[in-house]
C-alpha positions in Angstrom: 3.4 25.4 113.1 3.9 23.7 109.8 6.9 21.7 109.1 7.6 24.3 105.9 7.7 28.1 107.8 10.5 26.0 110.1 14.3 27.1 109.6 16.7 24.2 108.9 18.0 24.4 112.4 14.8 24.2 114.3 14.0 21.1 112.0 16.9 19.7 112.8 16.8 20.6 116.3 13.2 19.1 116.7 14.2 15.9 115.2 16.9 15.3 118.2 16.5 13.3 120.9 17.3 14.6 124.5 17.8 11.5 126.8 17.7 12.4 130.5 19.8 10.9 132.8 22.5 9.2 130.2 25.0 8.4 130.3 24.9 9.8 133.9 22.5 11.6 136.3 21.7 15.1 135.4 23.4 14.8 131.8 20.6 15.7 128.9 22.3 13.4 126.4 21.6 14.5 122.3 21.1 11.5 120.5 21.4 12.5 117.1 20.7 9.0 115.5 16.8 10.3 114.6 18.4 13.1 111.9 20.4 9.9 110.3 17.2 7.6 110.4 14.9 9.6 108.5 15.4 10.1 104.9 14.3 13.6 104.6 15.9 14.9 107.8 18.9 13.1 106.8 19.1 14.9 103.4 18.0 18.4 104.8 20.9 17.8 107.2 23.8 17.1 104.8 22.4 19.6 102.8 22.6 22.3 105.2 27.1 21.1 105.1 27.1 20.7 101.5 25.8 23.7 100.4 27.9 26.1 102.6 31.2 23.8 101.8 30.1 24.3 98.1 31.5 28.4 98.3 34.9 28.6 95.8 35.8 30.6 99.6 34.9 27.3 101.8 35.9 24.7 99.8 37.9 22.0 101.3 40.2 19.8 99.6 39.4 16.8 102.1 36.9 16.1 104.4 38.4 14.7 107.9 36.1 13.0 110.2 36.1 12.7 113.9 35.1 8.9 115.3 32.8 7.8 115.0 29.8 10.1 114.0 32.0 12.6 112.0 32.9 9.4 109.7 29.3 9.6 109.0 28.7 13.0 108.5 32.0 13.5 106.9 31.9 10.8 104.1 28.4 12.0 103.1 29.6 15.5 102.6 32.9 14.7 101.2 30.9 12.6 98.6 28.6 14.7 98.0 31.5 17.5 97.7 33.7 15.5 94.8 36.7 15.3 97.7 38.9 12.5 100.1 37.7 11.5 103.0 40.1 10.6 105.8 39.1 9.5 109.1 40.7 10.4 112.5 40.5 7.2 114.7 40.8 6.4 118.4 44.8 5.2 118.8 44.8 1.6 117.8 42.7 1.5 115.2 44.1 2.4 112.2 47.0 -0.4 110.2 49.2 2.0 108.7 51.6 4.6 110.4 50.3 6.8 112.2 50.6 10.8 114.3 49.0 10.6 117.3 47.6 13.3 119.7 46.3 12.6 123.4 43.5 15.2 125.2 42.1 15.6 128.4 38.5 14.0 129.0 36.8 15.1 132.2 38.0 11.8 133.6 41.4 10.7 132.1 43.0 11.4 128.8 42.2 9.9 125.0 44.3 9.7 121.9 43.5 9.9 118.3 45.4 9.0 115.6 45.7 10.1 111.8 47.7 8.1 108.9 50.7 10.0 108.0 50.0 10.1 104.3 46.2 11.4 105.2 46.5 15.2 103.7 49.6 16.7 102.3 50.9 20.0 103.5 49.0 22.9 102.4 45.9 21.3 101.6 42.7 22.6 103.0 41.1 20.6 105.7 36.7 20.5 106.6 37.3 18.8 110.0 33.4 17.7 111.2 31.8 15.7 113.9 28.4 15.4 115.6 28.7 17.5 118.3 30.8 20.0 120.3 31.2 19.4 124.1 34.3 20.4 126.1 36.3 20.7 122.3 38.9 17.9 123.2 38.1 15.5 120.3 38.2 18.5 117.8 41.2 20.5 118.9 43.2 17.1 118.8 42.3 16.5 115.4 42.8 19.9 114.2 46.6 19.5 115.8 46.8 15.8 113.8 46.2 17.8 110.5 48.4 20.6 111.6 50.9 18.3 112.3 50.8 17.1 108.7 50.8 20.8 107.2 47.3 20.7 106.7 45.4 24.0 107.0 41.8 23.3 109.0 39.7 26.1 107.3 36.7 25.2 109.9 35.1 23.0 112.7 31.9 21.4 111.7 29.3 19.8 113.9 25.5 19.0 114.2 25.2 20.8 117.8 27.1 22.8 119.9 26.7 22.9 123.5 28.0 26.5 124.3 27.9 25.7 128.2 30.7 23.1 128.4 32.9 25.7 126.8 34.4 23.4 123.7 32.9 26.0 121.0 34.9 28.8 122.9 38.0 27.0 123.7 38.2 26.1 120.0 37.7 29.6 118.6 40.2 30.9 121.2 42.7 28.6 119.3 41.7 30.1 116.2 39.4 27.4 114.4 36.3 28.9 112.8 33.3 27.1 114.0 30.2 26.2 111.8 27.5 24.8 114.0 23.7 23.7 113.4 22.1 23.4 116.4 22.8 25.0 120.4 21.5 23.2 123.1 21.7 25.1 126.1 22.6 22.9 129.2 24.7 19.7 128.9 
């Protein structure tokens, strides 16, 4: 099949790489570094954001980034959109003060952090990542915005991997989802 009669999602979907076996036995790891290496994948990919965040109805008025691949999706886009950027950071990392919000992992807990001066209230929020698992990173930084009167108008990510249940657990909680790419499996 030519590279042409493709949809944007099977090109993008043909231009991850599954890993077996990492970072564990029996996980089918998506390595979405091959979409950023190649030029025209790359743009096809931001493209496929930009364009759907470029609606008067889906406009954000800041771009918020999950660490560390939504920093590099969501500075792209939020370039490419004529908004702010703000990155949500993993506790510890970020020099001025600082909300904080702590999730469950399948082993442990995490926390993420947010400045406090990051969005005012009311301001629409595109909150964006690489990929949807279980949901934790996401719904925690949908809470950090919320927590600042931020209004998350949708969840962003390059794949969604339905079967872990994040994707459902986060529309449960009433955040829109806007996906690429589903994997089925983990």
């Amino acid at each position: 099949m030519s590279e042409v009669a493709l949809s944007v999602n099977d090109y993008l979907k043909n231009n991850i790489r599954t890993v077996p076996d990492w970072p564990a036995a029996g996980v089918q790891f998506r390595d979405i570094t091959p979409l950023l290496q190649n030029p025209r994948v790359f743009r096809v990919l931001i493209d496929a954001f930009v364009h759907r965040y470029m609606a008067p109805a889906m406009r954000p008025d800041v771009v918020a980034g999950l660490d560390a691949r939504g920093f590099i999706l969501g500075a792209v886009v939020a370039y490419e959109l004529n908004v702010g950027f703000v990155p949500i950071r993993k506790k510890g990392k970020l020099p001025f003060t600082t909300v904080e919000e702590t999730y469950e992992l399948e082993y442990g807990t995490a926390t993420v952090e947010l400045h406090t001066d990051a969005v005012k209230p009311g301001q629409k929020v595109l909150l964006i990542d690489d990929l949807i698992a279980t949901g934790g990173t996401m719904m925690a930084g949908m809470k950090l915005l919320e927590k600042l009167g931020a209004r998350v108008i949708e969840g962003a990510a390059i794949v969604d991997l339905p079967e872990l249940g994040g994707s459902a657990k986060l529309r449960d909680a009433g955040l829109p989802l806007f996906t690429l790419v589903n994997f089925d499996g983990h």
